[in-house]
N, C-alpha and C positions, 0 to 999 in steps of 0.2 A: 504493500500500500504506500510506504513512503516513496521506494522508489518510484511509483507512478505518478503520484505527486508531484515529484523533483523534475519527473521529462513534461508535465503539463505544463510547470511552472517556468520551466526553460524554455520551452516553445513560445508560451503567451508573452514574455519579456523579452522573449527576440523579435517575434510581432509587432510588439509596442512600437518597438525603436524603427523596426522595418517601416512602418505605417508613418511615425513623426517623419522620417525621412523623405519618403516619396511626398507625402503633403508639402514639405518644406520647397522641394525642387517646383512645385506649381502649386501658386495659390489659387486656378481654375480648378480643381480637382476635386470632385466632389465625394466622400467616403458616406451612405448612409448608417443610417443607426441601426447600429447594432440588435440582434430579434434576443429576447426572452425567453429563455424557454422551460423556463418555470409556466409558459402560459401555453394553453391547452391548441391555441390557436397557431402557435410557432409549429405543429406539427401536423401529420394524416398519418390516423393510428389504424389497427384492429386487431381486437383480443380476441383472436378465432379457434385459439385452443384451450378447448372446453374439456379435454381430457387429460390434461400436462402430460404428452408424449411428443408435448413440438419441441420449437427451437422458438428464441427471442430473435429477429431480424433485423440490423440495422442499413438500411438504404438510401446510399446518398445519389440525390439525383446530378445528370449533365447539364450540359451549358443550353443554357435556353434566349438569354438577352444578347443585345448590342449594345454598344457603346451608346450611351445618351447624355442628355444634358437636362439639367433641372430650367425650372420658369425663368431664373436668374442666371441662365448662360451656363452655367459650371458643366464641366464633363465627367463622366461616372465613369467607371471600368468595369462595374458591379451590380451584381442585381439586387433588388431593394423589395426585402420582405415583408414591409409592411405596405407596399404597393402593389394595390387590388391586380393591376394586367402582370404582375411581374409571377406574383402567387399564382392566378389563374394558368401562366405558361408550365412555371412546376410541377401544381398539383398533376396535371392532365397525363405526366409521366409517372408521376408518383401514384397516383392511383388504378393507371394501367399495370405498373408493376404489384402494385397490391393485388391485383386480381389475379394472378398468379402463384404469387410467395405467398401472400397469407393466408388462403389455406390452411387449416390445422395449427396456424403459429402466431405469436406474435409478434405484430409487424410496427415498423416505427421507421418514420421518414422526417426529418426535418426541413423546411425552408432554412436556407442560409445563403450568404451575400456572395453567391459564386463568380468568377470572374468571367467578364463579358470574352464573346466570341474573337475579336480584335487580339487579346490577351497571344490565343491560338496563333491568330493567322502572322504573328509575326515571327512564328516559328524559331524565338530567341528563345533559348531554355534557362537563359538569367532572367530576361521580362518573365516569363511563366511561372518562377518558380519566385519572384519577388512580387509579383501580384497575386500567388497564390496564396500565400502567408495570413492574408485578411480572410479569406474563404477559410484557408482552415481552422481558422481562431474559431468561425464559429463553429465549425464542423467537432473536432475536440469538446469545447463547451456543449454543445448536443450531447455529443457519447459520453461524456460523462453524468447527462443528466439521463440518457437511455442505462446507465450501467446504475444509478440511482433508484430509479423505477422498477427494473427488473427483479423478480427473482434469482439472487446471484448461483443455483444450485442446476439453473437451465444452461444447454447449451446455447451458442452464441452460434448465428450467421450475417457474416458483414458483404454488404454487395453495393455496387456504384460501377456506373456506365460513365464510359468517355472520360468527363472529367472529375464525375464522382469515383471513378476507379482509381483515380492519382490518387483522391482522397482516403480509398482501401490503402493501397500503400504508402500513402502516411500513417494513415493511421498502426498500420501494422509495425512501424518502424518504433510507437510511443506506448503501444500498450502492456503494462506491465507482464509478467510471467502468470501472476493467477488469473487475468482476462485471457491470456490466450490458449492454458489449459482447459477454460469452459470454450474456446474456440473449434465449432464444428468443421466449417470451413470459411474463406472467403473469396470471394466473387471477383475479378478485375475485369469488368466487361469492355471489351474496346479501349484498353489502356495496356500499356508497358512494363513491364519489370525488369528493370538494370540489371548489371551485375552488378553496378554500386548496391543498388537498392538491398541487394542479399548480400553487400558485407556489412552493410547499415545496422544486421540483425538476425536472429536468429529464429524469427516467426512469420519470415515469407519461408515455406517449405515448398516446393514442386510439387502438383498435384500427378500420383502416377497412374490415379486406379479408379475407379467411379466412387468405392469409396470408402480411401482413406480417409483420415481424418487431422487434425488442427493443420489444414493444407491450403494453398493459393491456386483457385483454378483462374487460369489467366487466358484470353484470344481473342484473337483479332483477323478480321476477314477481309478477302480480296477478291477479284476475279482471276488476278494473276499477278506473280510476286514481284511485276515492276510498276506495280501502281501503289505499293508499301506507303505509307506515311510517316517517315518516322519520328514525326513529334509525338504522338501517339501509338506507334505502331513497332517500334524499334526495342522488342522484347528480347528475354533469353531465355522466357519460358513459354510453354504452353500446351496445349491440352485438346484434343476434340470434342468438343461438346455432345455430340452423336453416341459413338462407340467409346468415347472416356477409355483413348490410347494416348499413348505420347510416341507412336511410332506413324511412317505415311500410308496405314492401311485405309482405305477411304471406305464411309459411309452413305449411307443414304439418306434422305431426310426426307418428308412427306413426297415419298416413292420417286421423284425424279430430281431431286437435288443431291448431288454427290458433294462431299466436305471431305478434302482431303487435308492433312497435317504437314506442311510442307519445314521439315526436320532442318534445311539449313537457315531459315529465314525465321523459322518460327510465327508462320502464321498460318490460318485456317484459308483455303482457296476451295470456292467454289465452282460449282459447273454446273449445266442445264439452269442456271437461275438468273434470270433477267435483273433484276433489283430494279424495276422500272417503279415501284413506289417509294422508292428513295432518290430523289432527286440530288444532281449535284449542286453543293453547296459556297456560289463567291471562289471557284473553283478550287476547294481547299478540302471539304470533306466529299464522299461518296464520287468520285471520278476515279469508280474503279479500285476504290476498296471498300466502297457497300460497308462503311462504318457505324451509318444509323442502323441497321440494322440487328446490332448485335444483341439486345436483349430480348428482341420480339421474334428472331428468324430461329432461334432455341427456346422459344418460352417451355414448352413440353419439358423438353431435355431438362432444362433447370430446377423447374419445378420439380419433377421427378430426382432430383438428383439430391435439390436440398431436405428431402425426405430421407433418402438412405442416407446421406452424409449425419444427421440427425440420428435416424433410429443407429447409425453404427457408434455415434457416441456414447447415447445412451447405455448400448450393450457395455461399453467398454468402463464408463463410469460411474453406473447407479448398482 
C-alpha cells in the first residue's frame, strides 16, 4: 500500500510541474477543470454481477475530440468532462463497450480530460507523452477511486482502446504488487507495448494462451504490414484475438475474415475484410490499418475471453 502511494504521489507531482510548464510557455492555452469523481456522474457504471463469479472492469475510453477553443479565444488540447457534446462523444463508446464487458461483471468507465486528436497527429512521442500527463492524472485519480469502491477480494480486468490502451500501460507501469495479483488480465486494444515499457516493470506479462492469467493481451490490425502506424502500432507484443496464439497460424472470424499474427511486425492482418465502415481519418488513422476497429471487429472474442480469463483466476485464487 505504501508503495503505491509513493508511485501515485510521484506521478501527480510530476504532472503538476509538467502542466505549470506547458501553461507557462502559452498563456492561450486552455486546461479544463479537472472531473470529480467522488461524483456519481464523473462515470457509466453496471453492477451486473448478481452472482460474485465476475470480475470488476476498468475501461478507459479513446480519443474522441479536437482541438478547440473556449468563447474567449483560448485553445484546448483536451477534452472537457463537464461539457455536455464532449460527454455525449465518450459515453457512446463507453456504453457500446458496456454492452459487451459487463455482462456478468462489474463495469466502470470514467470521463476524463483525454488528449485531443492533434496531440496524435503530430506523431512527436515527447508532444504525446507531455500532453498525456494531464489525461493520466485523471485516469490514476479514477483507479484509485474504482480500487476504493470495489470489492478488493475480486479479480480485476483493465481494458482501453487507442489511446485508453496507453493508459492500460501506464497504468500497469504504477500499480502496486497487490493490484496486480487481483489482476485477471489487461486489454491494450489498438495501442503499443515497448520494450521500454517491459523494462519499466514487471506487470506487462505477454499474453501466450486464451487463458492465462495477471497477463497483457495487446493488437493491432492492418490490411497489410506496410500500412503499420507506428505511433500506435509499433509493439513487441501481441496476440490473436481469434485463436489466442502468439504464432502466424490464421483464423477465421464470422466465417470469411481470416486474422493472421504476422510474428515479425507484431501485428494482426487481415483478409477478405473491407473495413468500408471505418472510414479514413485526416489521413492519419484507418488508411489501411483498420485501427477503429479494434474493439468492435472482436467484440465476441473479448467478451468471451474476459470470462475465462476471470473464471481461470478465480480457480486459481479462491
Amino acid at each position: 500500500m505504501k508503495q503505491k502511494l509513493l508511485n501515485i504521489l510521484l506521478f501527480l507531482l510530476t504532472t503538476t510541474a509538467t502542466l505549470a510548464q506547458e501553461q507557462h510557455q502559452s498563456d492561450s492555452l486552455y486546461i479544463p477543470t479537472p472531473p470529480n469523481y467522488s461524483l456519481p456522474d464523473m462515470w457509466i457504471t453496471a453492477m451486473s454481477d448478481t452472482t460474485d463469479t465476475g470480475a470488476d472492469i476498468f475501461y478507459i475510453v479513446s480519443t474522441w475530440e479536437e482541438d478547440w477553443h473556449t468563447t474567449d479565444g483560448l485553445l484546448c488540447h483536451y477534452a472537457d468532462v463537464w461539457n455536455p457534446s464532449h460527454r455525449y462523444h465518450m459515453a457512446k463508446e463507453m456504453n457500446r463497450i458496456m454492452s459487451y464487458m459487463a455482462p456478468g461483471n462489474n463495469f466502470y468507465a470514467p470521463y476524463y480530460r483525454h488528449m485531443t486528436m492533434e496531440g496524435w497527429m503530430t506523431c512527436n512521442e515527447d508532444t504525446i507523452n507531455r500532453r498525456e500527463q494531464l489525461s493520466m492524472h485523471d485516469v490514476f485519480l479514477a483507479f484509485e477511486e474504482f480500487l476504493r469502491l470495489r470489492n478488493p477480494r475480486r479479480p480485476i480486468i483493465i481494458a482501453g482502446f487507442s489511446q485508453g490502451g496507453y493508459a492500460v500501460v501506464q497504468l500497469l507501469k504504477h500499480i502496486s504488487d497487490d493490484t496486480y495479483r487481483h489482476l485477471a488480465a489487461a486489454y491494450v486494444l489498438g495501442y503499443k507495448v515497448t520494450p521500454q515499457d517491459t523494462l519499466q516493470t514487471t506487470h506487462i506479462v505477454p499474453a501466450q494462451s486464451d487463458d492465462d492469467i495477471g497477463v497483457t493481451i495487446c493488437y493491432n490490425t492492418v490490411k497489410d504490414v506496410k500500412y503499420i502506424n507506428p505511433v500506435i502500432a509499433g509493439s513487441c507484443i501481441a496476440i490473436n484475438p481469434v485463436n489466442w496464439r502468439t504464432d502466424e497460424r490464421p483464423a477465421t472470424l464470422h466465417d470469411t475474415i481470416q486474422i493472421r499474427l504476422d510474428t515479425t511486425y507484431h501485428v494482426l492482418v487481415a483478409t477478405n475484410y473491407s473495413a468500408s465502415e471505418y472510414r479514413p481519418y485526416k489521413g492519419f488513422i484507418n488508411v489501411g490499418d483498420i485501427h477503429s476497429c479494434e474493439p468492435w471487429l472482436y467484440s465476441d472474442c473479448l467478451r468471451e475471453n474476459i470470462l475465462l480469463r476471470t473464471r481461470a483466476w478465480r480457480e486459481e485464487n479462491e
